[in-house]
N, C-alpha and C positions, 0 to 999 in steps of 0.2 A: 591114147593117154598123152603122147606128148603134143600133140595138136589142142587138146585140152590147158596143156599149163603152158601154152604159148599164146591161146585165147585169152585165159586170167592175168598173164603179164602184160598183154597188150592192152585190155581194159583197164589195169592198175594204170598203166601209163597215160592212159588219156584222162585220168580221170584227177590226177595233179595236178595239172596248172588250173580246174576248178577249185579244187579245194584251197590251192594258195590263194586264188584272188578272194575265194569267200573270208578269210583269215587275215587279210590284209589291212581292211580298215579297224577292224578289232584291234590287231597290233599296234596302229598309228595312234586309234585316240589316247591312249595311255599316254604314249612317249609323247605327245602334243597337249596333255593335260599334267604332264611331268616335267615339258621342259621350263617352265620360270621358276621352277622349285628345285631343279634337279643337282645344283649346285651344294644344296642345302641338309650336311647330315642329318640321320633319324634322331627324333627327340623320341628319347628313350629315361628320363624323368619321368617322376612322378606329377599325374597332374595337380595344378594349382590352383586354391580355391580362388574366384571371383574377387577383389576387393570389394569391401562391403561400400554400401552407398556413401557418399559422403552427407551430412546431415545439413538442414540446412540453416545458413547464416542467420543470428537473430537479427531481427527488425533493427534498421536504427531509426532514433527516436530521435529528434531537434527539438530541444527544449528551449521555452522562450526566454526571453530576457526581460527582468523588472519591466513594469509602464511607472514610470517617474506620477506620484501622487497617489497610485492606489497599490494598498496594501506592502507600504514601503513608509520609513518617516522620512517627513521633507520639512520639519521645521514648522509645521502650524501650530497653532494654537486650538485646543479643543479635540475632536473624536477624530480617528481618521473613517475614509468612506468605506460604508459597510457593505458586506459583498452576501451577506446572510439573513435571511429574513426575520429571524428573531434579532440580529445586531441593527437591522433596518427599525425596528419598530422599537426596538432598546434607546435607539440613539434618537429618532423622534422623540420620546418621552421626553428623555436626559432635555435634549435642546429647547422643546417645546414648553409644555407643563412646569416642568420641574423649575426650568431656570426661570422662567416668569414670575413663580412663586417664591424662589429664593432670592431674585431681584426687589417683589414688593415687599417681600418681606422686611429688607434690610433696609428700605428707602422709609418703610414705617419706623423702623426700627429709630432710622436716624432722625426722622421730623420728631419723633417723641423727646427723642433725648435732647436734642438742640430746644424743642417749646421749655422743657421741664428745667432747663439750665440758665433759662430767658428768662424766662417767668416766675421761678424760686428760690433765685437769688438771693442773697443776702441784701442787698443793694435796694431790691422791689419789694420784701418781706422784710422789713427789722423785724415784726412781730411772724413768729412762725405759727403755724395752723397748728389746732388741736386733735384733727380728723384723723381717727383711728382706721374707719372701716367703709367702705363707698360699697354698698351689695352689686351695683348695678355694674361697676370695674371687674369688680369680682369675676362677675359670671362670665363678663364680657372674654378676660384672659381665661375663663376656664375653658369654655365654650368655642372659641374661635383656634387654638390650638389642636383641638379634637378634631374640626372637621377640618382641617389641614393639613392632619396625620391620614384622615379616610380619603383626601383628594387623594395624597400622596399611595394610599394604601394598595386602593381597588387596582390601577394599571399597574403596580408594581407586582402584585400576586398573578395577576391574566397572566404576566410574563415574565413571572417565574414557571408558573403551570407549563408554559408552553416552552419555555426551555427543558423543564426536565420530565417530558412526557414526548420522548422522544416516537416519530413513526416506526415501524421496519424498516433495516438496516439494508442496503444494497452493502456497502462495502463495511467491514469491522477492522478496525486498524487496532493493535494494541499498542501503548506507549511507552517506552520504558526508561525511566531517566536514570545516568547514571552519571558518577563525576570523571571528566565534566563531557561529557557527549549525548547521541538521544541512539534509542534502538526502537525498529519499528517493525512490527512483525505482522502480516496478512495472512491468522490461520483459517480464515475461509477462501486463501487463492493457492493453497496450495503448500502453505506456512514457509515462504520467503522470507528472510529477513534482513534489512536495512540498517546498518550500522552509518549514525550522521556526524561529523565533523564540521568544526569549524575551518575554512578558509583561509590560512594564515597569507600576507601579503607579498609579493615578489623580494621584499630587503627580507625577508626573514626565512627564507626555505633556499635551501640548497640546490644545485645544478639537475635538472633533469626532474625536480619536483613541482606539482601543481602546484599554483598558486592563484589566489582570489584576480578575478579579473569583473570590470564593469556588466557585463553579460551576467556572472553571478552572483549581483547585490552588492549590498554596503559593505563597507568594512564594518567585520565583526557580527554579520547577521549572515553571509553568504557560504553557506555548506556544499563539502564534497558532495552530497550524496542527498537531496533532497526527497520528500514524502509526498509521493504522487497519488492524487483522488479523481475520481472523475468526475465533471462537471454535471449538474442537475439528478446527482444522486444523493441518498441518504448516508452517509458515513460515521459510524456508530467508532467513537475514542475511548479502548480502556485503558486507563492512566494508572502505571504505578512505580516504584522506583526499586533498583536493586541496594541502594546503601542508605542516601539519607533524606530528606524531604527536598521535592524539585516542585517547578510549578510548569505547566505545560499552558501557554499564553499566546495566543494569535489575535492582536487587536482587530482585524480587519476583521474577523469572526465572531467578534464580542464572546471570544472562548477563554477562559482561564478555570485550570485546574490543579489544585495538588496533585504532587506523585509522592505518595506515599508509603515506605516501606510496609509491604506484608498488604499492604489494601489496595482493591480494585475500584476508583471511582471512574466511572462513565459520564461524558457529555458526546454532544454528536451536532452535525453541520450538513448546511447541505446548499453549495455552491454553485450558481449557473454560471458564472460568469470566468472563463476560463481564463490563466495567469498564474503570476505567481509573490504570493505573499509571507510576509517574515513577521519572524517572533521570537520570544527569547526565553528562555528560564526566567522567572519571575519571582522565585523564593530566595534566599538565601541559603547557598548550600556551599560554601567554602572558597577557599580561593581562587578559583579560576571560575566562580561563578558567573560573570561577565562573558565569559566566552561558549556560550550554552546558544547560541541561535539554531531557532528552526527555519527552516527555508519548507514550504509548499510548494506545490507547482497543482495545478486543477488543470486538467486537461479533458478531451472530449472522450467518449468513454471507448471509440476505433483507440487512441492512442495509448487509453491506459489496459486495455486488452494486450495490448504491441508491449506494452512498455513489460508486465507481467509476464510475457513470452520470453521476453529479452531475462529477466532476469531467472526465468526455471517457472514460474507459475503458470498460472490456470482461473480464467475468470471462477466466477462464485457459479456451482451449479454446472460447469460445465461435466461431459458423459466422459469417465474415465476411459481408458485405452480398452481394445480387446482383452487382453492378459490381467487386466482388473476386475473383471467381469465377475459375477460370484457364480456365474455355470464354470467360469472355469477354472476358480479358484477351488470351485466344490470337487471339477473332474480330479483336479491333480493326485490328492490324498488317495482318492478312488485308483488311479492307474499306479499310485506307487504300496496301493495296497500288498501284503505278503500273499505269497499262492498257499493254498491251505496244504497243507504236509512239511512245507519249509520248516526249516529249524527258525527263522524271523517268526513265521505264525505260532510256532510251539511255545515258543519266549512268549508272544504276545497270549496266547490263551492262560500262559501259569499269569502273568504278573495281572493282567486284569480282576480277578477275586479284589486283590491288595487296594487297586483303587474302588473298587466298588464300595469295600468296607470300609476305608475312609470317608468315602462322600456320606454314606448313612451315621458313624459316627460323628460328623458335623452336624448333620442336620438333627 
């Protein structure tokens, strides 16, 4: 026996220093994978959620500056240049037709009165004429006014037709005049709205205030906050007023419109040529009527997506977000349904009778 427990303690002993070296590297990695931390108490906090993403910066937009001569006044005489195709074929008429006719008219006008004043003098008549009735005068002024009225007539209806037979609308602006400012609201981008100002000029606004600069137009036409369209789109204007009648005017557009309390009138435009043009209130609607300018700005339609982004919207048509979805607007009601036994479904099973027998008593 004791030769027995002198065998098992000799065994035990030789069989240590194996087991420490197996045990050795196991103890190292720790302490070698704890020493650049080991300095550092245990966080015994609660953990903390991720900060959420930061969202990203809206687009910025560089909006241009006037082109001296279009869609700006500069002192001419006559239309300014039209940047719209009904104002294109408006203002051919106006210059063409029209003023030809109003020029011979008046040059007739005047050869008659100069012969009739020459010639029927007292001076060249002492004896005056007895002629009452000349048939062939007659017909002549009846007849020659009529179709002057149908020259006049025919182009002028083609293009009324074609103003107010407007295409499908890419963009629907609504306009809203109010004293004395403009509000502009896009409810097919998402119902943004534009609140516009006139530009008061560096002597008249205080430290730290915007004020009209060359980049922003004239004085008196150059708004905070201009009404951006996109260029070679349809843009459908409904015009109306919150207090008392305004006129909503852009020459370069050959556009004028009342704004009328309580009424919706509609005109529409449709711009390729990208810029920016002014306009003003054009009714009389009270004292500060003078200072009613519209500023436009037509831009290409990458920038007027950008521009809608920047300010909270959403082109026309574009696919709402996930969470708008109607599977998942439908799921929601669905998962916040009551479990059948709850006291919410027992509520909900008495009060439903109640509306059922209402809807049948309506109908």
């Amino acid at each position: 026996m004791k030769l027995m427990g002198w065998a098992i303690a000799l065994m035990a002993i030789g069989l240590t220093p194996a087991t420490l070296g197996a045990q050795t590297p196991t103890a190292a990695a720790p302490q070698a994978a704890a020493t650049p931390t080991a300095a550092v108490p245990a966080d015994t906090s609660p953990p903390v959620a991720a900060p959420a993403a930061t969202p990203a910066a809206a687009p910025s937009i560089q909006f241009a500056a006037p082109t001296p001569g279009i869609g700006i006044p500069d002192g001419r005489k006559g239309l300014q240049d039209q940047v719209t195709e009904v104002g294109q074929d408006a203002a051919a008429f106006h210059n063409g037709p029209l003023l030809i006719m109003c020029a011979a008219i008046s040059i007739f006008v005047l050869i008659l009165l100069g012969w009739t004043m020459l010639k029927f003098r007292r001076g060249a008549n002492p004896t005056p004429s007895r002629t009452s009735h000349n048939t062939l005068i007659e017909v002549i002024w009846t007849v020659v006014p009529v179709l002057i009225l149908v020259a006049i007539a025919i182009p002028s209806i083609r293009l009324i037709s074609k103003q107010y037979s407007p295409p499908p609308a890419d963009v629907t602006v609504k306009v809203i005049g109010n004293q004395w400012y403009w509000t502009y609201q896009y409810p097919d981008n998402g119902g943004i709205e534009i609140v516009s100002n006139m530009l008061k000029e560096k002597s008249e606004v205080t430290a730290g205030q915007r004020f009209r600069t060359d980049a922003d137009g004239p004085p008196l036409l150059a708004a905070d906050e201009r009404l951006v369209i996109p260029a070679g789109k349809v843009v459908k204007f409904i015009i109306t007023s919150a207090d008392v009648i305004h006129a909503f005017a852009i020459p370069a557009f050959w556009t004028k419109m009342d704004a009328t309390p309580g009424r919706l009138n509609e005109t529409w435009v449709k711009v390729d040529r990208p810029g920016v043009y002014f306009g003003q209130c054009s009714e009389l609607c009270g004292a500060r009527h003078g200072y009613m300018p519209i500023a436009i700005e037509v831009v290409p339609e990458a920038t007027f997506n950008a521009w809608l982004a920047s300010k909270g919207g959403t082109p026309k048509g574009a696919r709402p977000s996930p969470e708008a979805t109607p599977s998942n607007a439908a799921a929601a009601p669905a998962a916040a349904a009551p479990t059948a036994g709850s006291p919410e479904a027992d509520r909900a099973a008495v009060a439903q009778p109640a509306l059922n027998q209402a809807a049948t008593a309506q109908n």
